[in-house]
ChimeraX commands (.cxc) that place a marker at each C-alpha (Angstrom):
marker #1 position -41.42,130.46,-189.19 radius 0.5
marker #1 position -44.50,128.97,-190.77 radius 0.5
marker #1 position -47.81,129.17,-189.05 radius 0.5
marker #1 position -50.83,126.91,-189.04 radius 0.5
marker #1 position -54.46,128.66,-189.45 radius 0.5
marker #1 position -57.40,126.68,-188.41 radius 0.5
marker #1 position -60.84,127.76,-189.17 radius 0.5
marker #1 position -64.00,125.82,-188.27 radius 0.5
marker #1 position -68.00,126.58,-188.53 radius 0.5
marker #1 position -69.58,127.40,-185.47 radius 0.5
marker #1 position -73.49,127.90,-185.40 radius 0.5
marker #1 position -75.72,130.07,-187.27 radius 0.5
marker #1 position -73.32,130.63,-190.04 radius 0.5
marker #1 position -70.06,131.83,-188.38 radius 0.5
marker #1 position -66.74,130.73,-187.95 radius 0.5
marker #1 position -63.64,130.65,-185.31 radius 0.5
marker #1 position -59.85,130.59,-185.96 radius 0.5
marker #1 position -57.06,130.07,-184.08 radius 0.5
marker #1 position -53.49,130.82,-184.99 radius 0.5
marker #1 position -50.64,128.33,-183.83 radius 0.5
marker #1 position -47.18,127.39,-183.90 radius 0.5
marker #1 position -45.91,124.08,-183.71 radius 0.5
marker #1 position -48.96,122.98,-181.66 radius 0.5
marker #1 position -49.18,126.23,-179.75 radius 0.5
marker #1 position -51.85,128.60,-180.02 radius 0.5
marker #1 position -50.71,132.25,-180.60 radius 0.5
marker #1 position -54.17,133.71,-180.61 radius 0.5
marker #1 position -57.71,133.31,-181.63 radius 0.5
marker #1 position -60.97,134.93,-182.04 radius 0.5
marker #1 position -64.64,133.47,-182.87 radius 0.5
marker #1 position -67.92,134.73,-184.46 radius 0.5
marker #1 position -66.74,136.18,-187.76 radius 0.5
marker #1 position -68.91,135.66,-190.73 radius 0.5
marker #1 position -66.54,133.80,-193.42 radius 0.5
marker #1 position -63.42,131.66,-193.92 radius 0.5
marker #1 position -62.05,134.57,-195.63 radius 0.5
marker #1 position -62.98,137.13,-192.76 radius 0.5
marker #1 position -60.77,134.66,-190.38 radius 0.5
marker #1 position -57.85,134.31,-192.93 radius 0.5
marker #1 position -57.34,138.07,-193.19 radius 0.5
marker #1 position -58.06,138.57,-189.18 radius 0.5
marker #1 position -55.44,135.41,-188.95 radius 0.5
marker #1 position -53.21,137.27,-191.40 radius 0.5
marker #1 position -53.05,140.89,-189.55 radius 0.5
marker #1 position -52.24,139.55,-186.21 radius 0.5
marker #1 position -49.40,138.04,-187.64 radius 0.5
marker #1 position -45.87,139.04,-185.59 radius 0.5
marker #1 position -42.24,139.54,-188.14 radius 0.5
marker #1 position -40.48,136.87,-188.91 radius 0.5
marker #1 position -43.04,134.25,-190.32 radius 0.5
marker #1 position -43.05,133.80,-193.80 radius 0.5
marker #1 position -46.00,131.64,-194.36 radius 0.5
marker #1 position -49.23,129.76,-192.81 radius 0.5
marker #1 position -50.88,126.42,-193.41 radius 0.5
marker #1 position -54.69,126.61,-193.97 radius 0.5
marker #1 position -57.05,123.91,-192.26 radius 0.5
marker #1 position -60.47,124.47,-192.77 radius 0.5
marker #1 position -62.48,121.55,-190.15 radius 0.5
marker #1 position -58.76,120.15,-189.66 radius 0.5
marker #1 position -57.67,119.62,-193.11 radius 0.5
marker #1 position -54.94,121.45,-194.52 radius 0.5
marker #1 position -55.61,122.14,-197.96 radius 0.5
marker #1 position -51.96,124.03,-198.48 radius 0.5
marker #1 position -49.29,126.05,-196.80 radius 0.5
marker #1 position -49.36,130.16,-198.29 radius 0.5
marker #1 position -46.64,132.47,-198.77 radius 0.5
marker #1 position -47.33,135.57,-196.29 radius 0.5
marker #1 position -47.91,137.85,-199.71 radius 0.5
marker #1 position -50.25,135.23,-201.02 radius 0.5
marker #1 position -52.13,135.37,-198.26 radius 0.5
marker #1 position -52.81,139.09,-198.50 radius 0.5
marker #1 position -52.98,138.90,-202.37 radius 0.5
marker #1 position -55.65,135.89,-202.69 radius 0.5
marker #1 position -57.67,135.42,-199.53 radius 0.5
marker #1 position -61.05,135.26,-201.49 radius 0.5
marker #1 position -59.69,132.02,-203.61 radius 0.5
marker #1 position -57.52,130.46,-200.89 radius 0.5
marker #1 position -60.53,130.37,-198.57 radius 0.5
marker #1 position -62.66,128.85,-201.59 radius 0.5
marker #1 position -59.47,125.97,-201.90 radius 0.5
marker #1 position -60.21,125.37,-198.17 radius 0.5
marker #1 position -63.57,125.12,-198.40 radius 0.5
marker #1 position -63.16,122.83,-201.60 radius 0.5
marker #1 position -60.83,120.66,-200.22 radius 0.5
marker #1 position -62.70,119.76,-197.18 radius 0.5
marker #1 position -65.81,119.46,-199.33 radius 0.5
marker #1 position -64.16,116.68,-201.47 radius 0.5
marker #1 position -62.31,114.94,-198.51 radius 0.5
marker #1 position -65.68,114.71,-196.71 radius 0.5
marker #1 position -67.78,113.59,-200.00 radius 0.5
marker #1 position -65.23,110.33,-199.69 radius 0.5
marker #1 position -64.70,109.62,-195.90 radius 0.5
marker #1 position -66.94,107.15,-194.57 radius 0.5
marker link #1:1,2 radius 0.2
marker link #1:2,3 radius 0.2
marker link #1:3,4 radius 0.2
marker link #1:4,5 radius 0.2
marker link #1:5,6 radius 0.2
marker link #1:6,7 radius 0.2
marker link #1:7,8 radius 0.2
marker link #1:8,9 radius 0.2
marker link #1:9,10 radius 0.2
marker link #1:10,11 radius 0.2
marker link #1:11,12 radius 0.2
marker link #1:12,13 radius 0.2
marker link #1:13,14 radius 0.2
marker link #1:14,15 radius 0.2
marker link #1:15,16 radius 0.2
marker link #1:16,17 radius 0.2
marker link #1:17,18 radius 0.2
marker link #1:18,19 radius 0.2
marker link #1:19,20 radius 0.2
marker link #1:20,21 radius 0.2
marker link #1:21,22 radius 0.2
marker link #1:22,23 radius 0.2
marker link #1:23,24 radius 0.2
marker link #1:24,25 radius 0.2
marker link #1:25,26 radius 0.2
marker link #1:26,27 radius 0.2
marker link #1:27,28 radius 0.2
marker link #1:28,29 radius 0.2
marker link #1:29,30 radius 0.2
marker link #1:30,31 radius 0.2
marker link #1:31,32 radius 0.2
marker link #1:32,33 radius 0.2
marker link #1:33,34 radius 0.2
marker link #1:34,35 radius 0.2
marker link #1:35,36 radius 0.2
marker link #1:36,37 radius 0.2
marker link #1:37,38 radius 0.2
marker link #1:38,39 radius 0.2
marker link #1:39,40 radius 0.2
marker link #1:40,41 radius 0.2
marker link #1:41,42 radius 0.2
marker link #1:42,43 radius 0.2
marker link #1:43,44 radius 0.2
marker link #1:44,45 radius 0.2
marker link #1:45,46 radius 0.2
marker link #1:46,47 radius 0.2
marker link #1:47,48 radius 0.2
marker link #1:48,49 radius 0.2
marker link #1:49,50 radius 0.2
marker link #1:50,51 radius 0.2
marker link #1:51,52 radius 0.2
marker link #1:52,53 radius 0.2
marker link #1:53,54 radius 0.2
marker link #1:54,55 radius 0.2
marker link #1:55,56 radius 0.2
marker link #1:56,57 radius 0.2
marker link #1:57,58 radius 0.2
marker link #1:58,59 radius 0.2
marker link #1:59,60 radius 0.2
marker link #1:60,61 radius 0.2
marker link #1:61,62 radius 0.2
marker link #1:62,63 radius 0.2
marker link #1:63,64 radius 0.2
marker link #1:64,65 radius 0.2
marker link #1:65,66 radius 0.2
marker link #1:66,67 radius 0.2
marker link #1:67,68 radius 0.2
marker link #1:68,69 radius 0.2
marker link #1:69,70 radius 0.2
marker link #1:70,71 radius 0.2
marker link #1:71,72 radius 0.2
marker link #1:72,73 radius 0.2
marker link #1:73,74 radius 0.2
marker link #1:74,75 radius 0.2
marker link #1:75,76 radius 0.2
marker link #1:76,77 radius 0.2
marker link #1:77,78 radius 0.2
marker link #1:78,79 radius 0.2
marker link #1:79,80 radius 0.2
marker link #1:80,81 radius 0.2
marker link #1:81,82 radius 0.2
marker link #1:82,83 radius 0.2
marker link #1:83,84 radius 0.2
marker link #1:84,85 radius 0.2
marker link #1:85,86 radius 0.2
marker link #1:86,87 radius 0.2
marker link #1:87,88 radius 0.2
marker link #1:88,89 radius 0.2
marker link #1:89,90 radius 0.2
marker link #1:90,91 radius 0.2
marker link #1:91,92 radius 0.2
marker link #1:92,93 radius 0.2
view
């Protein structure tokens, strides 16, 4: 089963996440202090059997993660995210 992560800001410099499967929401938590604090809480609450998770950082996926890469390269996966949405928002009107 593959997951979907989404992360968004929330004031004064923290950020929520909710986990969800196939537009159901598994579980969630708010006020942590980085996109990569939310992808490893998102990460350890995860049940057996999924394999992977899609990131979306303000809504925009910017790719879909192995479960070990996940563990293995949170600190560059939540710098794609943030990256990603940085460019897609330079360019949307």
């Amino acid at each position: 089963m593959i997951v979907r992560f989404h992360i968004d800001p929330m004031d004064s410099d923290l950020y929520e996440y909710s986990v969800s499967h196939e537009g159901e929401t598994l579980y969630a938590d708010v006020g942590l202090g980085s996109i990569e604090e939310c992808l490893v809480a998102a990460t350890e609450g995860l049940d057996q059997g999924i394999v992977a998770a899609e990131v979306a950082y303000k809504s925009i996926i910017s790719g879909t993660y192995a479960l070990a890469s996940l563990a293995l390269m949170t600190a560059q996966i939540a710098d794609h995210a943030l990256q990603t949405t940085m460019a897609i928002e330079e360019v949307s009107p």
